[in-house]
C-alpha positions as MATLAB code, in Angstrom:
seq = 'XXXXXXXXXXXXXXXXXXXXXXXXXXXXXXXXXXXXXXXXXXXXXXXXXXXXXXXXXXXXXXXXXXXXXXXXXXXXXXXXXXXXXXXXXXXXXXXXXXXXXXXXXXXXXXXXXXXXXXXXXXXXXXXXXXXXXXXXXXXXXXXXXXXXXXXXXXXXXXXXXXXXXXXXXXXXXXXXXXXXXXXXXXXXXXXXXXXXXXXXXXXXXXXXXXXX';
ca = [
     -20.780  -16.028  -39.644;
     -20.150  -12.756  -37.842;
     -17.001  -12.103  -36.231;
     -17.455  -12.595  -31.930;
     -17.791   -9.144  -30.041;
     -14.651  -10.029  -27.574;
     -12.180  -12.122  -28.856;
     -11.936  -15.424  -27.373;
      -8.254  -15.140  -25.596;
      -6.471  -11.973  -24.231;
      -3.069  -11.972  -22.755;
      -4.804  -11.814  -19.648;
      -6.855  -14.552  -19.882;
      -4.254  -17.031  -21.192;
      -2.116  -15.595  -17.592;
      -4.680  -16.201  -15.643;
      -5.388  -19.743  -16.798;
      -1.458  -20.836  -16.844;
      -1.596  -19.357  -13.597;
      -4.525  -21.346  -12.496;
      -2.918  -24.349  -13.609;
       0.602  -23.936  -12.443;
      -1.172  -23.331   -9.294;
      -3.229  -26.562   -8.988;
      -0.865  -29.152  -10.372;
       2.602  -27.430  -10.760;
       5.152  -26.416  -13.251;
       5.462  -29.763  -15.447;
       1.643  -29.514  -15.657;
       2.022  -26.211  -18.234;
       2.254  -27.243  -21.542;
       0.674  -25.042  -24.652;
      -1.288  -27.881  -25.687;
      -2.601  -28.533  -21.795;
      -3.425  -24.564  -21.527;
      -5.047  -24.384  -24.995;
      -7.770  -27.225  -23.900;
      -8.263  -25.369  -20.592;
      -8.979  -22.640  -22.355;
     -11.102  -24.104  -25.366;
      -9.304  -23.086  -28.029;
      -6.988  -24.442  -30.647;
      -2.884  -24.766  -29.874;
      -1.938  -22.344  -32.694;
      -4.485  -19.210  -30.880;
      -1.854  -18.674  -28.056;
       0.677  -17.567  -30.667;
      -0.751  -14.435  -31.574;
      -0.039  -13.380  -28.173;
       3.068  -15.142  -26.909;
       5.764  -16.565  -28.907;
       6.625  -19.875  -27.067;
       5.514  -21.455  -23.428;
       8.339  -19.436  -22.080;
       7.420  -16.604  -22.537;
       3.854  -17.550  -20.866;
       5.676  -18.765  -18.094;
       7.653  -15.345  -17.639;
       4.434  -13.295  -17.814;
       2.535  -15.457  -15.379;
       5.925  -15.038  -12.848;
       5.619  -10.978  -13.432;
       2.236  -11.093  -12.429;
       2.814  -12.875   -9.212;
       5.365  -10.179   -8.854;
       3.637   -7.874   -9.263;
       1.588   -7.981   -6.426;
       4.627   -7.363   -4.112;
       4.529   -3.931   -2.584;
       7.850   -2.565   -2.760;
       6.580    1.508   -1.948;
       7.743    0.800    1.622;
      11.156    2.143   -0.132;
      10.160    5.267   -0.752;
       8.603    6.192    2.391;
       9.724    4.269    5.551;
      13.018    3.402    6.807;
      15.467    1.132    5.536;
      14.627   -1.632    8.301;
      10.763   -1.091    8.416;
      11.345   -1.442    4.287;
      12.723   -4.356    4.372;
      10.473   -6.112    6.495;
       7.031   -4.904    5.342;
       8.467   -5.983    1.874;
       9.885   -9.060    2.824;
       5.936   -9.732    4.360;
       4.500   -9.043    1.086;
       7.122  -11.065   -1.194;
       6.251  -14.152    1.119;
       2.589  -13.767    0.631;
       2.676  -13.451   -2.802;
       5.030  -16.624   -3.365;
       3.507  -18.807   -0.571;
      -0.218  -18.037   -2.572;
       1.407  -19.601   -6.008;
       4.189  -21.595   -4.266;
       4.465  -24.052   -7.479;
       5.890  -21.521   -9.610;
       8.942  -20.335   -6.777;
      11.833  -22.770   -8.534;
      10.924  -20.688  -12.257;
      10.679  -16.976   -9.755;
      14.052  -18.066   -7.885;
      16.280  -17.919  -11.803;
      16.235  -14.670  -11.404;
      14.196  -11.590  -13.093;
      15.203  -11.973  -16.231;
      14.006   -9.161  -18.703;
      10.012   -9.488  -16.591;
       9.158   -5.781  -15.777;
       8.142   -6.054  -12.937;
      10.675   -8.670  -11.310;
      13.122   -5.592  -12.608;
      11.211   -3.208  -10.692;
      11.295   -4.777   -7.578;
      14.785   -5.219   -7.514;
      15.408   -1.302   -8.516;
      13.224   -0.198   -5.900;
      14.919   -2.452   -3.123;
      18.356   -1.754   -4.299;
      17.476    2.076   -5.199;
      16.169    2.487   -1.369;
      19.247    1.000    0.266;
      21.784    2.590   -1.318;
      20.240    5.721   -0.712;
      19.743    4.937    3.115;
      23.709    4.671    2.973;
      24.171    1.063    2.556;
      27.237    0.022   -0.183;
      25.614   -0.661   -3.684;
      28.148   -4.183   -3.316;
      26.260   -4.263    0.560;
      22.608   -3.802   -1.140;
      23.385   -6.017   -3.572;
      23.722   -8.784   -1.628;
      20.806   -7.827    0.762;
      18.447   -8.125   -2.035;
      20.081  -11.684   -3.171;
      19.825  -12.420    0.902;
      15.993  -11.116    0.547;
      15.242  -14.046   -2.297;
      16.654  -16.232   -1.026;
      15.337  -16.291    2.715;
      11.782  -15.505    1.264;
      12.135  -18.070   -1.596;
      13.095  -20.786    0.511;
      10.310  -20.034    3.020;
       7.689  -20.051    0.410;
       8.499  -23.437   -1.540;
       7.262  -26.019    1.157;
       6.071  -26.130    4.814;
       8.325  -27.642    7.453;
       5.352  -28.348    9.595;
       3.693  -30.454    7.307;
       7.288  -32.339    6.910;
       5.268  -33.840   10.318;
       3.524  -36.793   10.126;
       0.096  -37.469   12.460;
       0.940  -40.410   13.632;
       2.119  -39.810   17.691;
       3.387  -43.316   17.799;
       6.439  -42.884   15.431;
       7.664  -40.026   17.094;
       7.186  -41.603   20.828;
       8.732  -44.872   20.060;
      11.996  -43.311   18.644;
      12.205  -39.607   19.238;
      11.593  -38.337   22.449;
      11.776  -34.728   21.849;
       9.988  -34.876   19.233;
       6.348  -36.234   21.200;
       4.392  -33.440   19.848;
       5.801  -33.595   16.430;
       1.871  -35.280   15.079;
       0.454  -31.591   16.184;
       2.327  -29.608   13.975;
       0.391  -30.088   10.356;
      -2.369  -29.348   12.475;
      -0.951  -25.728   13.227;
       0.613  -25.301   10.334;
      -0.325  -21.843    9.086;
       0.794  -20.364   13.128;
       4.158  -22.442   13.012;
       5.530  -21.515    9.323;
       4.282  -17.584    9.545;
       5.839  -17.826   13.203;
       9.005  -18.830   11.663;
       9.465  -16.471    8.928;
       8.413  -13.509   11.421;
      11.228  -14.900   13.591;
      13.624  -15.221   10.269;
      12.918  -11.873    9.295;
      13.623   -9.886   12.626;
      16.629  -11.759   13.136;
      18.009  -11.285   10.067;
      17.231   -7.373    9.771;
      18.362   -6.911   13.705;
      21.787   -8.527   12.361;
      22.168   -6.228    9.156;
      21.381   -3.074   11.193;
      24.854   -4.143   14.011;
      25.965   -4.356    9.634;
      25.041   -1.311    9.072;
      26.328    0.636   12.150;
      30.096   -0.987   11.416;
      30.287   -0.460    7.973;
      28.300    2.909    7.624;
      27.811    4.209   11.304;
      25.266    4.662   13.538;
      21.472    4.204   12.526;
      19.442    7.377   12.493;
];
């Protein structure tokens, strides 16, 4: 029988379907038994291009990474940076928010988890901030956007107006907020964001001086 013109799995292709599933029914779903099925091949075809399912795992969480924009660094101020990144790292995390808790351990030896953090912590220092300082703005970064990516505190709401007017009288809108979810969580994080950059720039002018 002649050999197939593409091969049947890529690196790619075994991303984008661990992805896909991560995605749909979460981390414990990922197993390389579960991914070879979805992808209609045999268990032992994944091994000629990753070793274990860890290693999956870390290449799918590079390629979410991936997609942040971190160029901001190199071009815009320190504050304007921050934010427009912090903007993109949410959307990338809150489009695959399943796979946060594995992104939140840390970058590991992933490419492009490392690159991030050397652009962010390259653009800092060089905008005057301590490398101890930008250290811990980039942990403070993760974290905030982390958090804000792994569930939806408007959905925490349930739609049912009686429970909340019965027992909690501030809370009598409460039903309405799954409904405007989307406004309520983005509104937050916008809020989140400004504050916390508004508070490291009075930061900034104590330890380093006054902004440009």
């Amino acid at each position: 029988m002649p050999r197939p013109r593409q091969a049947l799995l890529s690196r790619q292709r075994i991303v984008d379907a661990a992805a896909a599933l991560i995605d749909a029914e979460g981390l414990d779903a990922l197993s390389t038994r579960r991914l070879a099925t979805e992808l209609g091949v045999r268990g032992p075809s994944l091994y000629n291009h990753f070793a274990n399912k860890d290693e999956i795992l870390d290449a799918v969480a590079d390629a979410i990474t991936a997609k942040v924009d971190v160029s901001f660094f190199a071009t815009h101020d320190w504050r304007d940076a921050l934010r427009m990144w912090g903007l993109s790292y949410r959307q990338a995390l809150a489009t695959h928010a399943n796979i946060v808790p594995y992104l939140a351990q840390g970058p590991g030896r992933r490419p492009a988890a490392l690159a991030m953090a050397d652009a962010v912590y390259g653009g800092l220092v060089k905008a005057g901030w301590p490398p101890a300082r930008a250290t811990h703005i980039g942990a403070l970064m993760r974290y905030f956007v982390a958090g804000s990516a792994l569930g939806s505190f408007a959905r925490g709401f349930v739609e049912d107006p009686q429970l909340y007017a019965a027992h909690y009288p501030h809370l009598r809108q409460a039903h309405r907020l799954a409904e405007h979810q989307q406004s309520v969580d983005e509104g937050a994080f916008a809020l989140g964001l400004d504050a916390l950059i508004d508070g490291l720039a009075q930061t900034y002018e104590r330890i380093v001086g006054p902004l440009p």
